[in-house]
NUDODREN-651024 format. One record per residue: y, z, x of N, C-alpha, C in turn; residue in one letter. Coordinates in steps of 0.02 Angstrom, whole numbers. Example, Ala and Ser with C-alpha at 12.3 -4.5 7.8 and 13.67 -1.06 7.14 Angstrom:
BEGIN
{{-284; 390; 660}; {-225; 390; 615}; {-165; 390; 660}; "a"}
{{-112; 354; 642}; {-53; 357; 684}; {2; 394; 645}; "s"}
! end
This chain:
BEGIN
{{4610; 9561; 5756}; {4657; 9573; 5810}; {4673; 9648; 5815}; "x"}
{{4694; 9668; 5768}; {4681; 9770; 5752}; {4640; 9778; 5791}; "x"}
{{4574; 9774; 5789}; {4500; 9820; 5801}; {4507; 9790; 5895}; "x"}
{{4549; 9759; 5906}; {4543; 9736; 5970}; {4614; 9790; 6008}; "x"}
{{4660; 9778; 5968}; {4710; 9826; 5999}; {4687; 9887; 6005}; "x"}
{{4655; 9893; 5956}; {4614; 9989; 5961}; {4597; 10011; 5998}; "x"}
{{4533; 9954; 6012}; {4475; 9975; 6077}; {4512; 9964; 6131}; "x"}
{{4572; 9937; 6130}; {4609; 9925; 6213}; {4647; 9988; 6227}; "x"}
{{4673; 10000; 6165}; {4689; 10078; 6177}; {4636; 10119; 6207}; "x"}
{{4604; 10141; 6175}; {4542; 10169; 6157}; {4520; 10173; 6261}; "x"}
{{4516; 10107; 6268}; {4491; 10089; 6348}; {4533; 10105; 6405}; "x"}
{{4618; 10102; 6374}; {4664; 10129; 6402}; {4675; 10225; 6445}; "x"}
{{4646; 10253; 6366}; {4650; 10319; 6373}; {4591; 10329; 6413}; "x"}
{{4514; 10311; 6401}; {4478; 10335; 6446}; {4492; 10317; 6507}; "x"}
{{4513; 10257; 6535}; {4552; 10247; 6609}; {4579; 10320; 6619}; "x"}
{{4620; 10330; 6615}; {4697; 10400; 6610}; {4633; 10449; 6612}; "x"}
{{4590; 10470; 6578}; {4557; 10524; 6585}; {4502; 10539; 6634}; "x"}
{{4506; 10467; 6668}; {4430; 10466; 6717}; {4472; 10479; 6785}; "x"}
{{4514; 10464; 6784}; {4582; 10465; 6847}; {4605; 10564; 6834}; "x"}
{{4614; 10588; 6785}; {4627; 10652; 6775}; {4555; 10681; 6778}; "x"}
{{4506; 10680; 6771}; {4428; 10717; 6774}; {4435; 10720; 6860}; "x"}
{{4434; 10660; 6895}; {4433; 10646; 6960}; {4465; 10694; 7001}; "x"}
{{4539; 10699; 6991}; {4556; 10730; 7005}; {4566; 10825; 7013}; "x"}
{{4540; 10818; 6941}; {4520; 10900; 6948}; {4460; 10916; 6980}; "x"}
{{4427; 10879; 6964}; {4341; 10896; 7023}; {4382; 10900; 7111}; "x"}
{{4410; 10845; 7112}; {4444; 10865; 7180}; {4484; 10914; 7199}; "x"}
{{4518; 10948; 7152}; {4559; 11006; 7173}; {4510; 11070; 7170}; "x"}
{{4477; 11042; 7109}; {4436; 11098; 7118}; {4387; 11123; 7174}; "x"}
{{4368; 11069; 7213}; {4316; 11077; 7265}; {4383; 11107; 7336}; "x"}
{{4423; 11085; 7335}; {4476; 11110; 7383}; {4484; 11179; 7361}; "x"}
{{4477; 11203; 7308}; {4494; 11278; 7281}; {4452; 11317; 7331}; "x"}
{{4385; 11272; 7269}; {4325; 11329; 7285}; {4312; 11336; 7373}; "x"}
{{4341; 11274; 7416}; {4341; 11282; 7501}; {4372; 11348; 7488}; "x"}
{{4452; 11348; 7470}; {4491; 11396; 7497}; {4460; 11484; 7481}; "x"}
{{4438; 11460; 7426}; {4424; 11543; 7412}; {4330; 11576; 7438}; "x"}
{{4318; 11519; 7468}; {4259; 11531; 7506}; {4280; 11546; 7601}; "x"}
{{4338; 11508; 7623}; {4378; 11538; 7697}; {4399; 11617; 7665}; "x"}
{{4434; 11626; 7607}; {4474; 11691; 7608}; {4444; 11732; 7599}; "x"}
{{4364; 11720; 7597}; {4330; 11786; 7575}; {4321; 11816; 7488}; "x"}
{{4346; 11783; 7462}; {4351; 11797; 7397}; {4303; 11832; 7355}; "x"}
{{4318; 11857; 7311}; {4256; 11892; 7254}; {4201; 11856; 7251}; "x"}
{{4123; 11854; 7256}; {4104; 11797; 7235}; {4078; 11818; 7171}; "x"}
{{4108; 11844; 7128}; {4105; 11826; 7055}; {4151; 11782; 7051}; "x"}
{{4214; 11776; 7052}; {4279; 11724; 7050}; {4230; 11647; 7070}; "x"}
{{4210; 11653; 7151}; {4199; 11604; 7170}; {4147; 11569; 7128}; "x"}
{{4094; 11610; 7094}; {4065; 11566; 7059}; {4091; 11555; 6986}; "x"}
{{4115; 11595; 6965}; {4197; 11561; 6906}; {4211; 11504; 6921}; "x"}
{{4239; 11487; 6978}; {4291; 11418; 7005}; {4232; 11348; 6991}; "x"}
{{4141; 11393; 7039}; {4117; 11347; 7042}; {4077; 11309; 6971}; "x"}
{{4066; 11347; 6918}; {4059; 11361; 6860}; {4118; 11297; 6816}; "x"}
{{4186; 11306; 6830}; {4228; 11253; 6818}; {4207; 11184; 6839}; "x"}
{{4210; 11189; 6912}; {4218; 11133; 6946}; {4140; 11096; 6922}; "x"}
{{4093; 11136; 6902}; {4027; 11109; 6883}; {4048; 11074; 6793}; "x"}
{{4085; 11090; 6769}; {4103; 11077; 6698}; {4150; 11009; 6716}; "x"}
{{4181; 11025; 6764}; {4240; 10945; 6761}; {4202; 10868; 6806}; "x"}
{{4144; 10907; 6842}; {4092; 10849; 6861}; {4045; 10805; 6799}; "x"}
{{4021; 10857; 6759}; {3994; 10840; 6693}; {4052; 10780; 6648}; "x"}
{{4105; 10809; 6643}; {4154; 10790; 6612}; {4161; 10711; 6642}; "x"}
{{4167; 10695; 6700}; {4163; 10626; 6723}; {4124; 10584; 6701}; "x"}
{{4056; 10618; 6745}; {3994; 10568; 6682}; {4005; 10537; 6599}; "x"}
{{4028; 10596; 6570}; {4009; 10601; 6504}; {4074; 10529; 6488}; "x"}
{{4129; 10540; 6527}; {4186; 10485; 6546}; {4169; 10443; 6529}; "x"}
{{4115; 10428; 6608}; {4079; 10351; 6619}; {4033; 10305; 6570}; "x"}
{{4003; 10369; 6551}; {3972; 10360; 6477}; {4001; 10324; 6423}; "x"}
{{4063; 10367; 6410}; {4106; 10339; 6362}; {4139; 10286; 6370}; "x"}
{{4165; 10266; 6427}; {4194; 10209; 6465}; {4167; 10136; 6431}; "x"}
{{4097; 10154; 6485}; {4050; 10088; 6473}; {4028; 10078; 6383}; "x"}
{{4034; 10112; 6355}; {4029; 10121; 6277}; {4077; 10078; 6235}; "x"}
{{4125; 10093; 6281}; {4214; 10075; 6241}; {4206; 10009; 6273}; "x"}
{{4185; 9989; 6323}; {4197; 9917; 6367}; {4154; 9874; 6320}; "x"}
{{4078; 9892; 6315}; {4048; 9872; 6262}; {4060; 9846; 6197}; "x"}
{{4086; 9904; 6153}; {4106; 9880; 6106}; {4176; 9829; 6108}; "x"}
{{4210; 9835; 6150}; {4260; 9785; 6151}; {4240; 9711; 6171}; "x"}
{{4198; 9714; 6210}; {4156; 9637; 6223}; {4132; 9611; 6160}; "x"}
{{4107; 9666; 6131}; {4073; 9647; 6079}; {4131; 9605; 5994}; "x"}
{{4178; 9643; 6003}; {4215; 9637; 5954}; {4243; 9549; 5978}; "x"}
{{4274; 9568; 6064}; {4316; 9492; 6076}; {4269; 9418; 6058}; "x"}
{{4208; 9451; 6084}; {4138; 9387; 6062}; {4148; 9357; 5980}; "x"}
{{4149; 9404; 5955}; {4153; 9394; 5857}; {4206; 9342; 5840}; "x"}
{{4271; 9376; 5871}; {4327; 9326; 5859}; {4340; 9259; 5912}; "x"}
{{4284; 9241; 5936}; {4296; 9212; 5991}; {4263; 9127; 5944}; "x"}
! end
């Protein structure tokens, strides 16, 4: 029953972090609009886009982890089942 509360945690937090990844890829793509209208440095701009390419990765690697954690929790509820 432990190893089950864990992984629900565990499944909990990656929820919370796939909802926070999401959202920064989205602000970030609204950035990189704004500082591509204002004319901006495009060293900066590819800074921003450089980020926003790191917090897209970051999702995947999420989803990755997600389906990993979903996994092993199937796997655990099956055992005690």
């Amino acid at each position: 029953v432990k190893a089950i509360r864990i992984k629900t945690g565990s499944l909990r937090r990656l929820f919370k972090e796939r909802a926070m990844y999401a959202e920064e890829v989205t602000s970030g793509e609204a950035k990189v609009a704004a500082m591509k209208r204002e004319n901006v440095d495009d060293g900066d701009i590819k800074q921003q886009e450089n980020v926003l390419e790191e917090s897209a990765m970051m999702v995947q690697d999420n989803a990755t982890r997600l389906h990993d954690a979903l996994g092993s929790l199937q796997v655990t509820v099956e055992h005690f089942e």
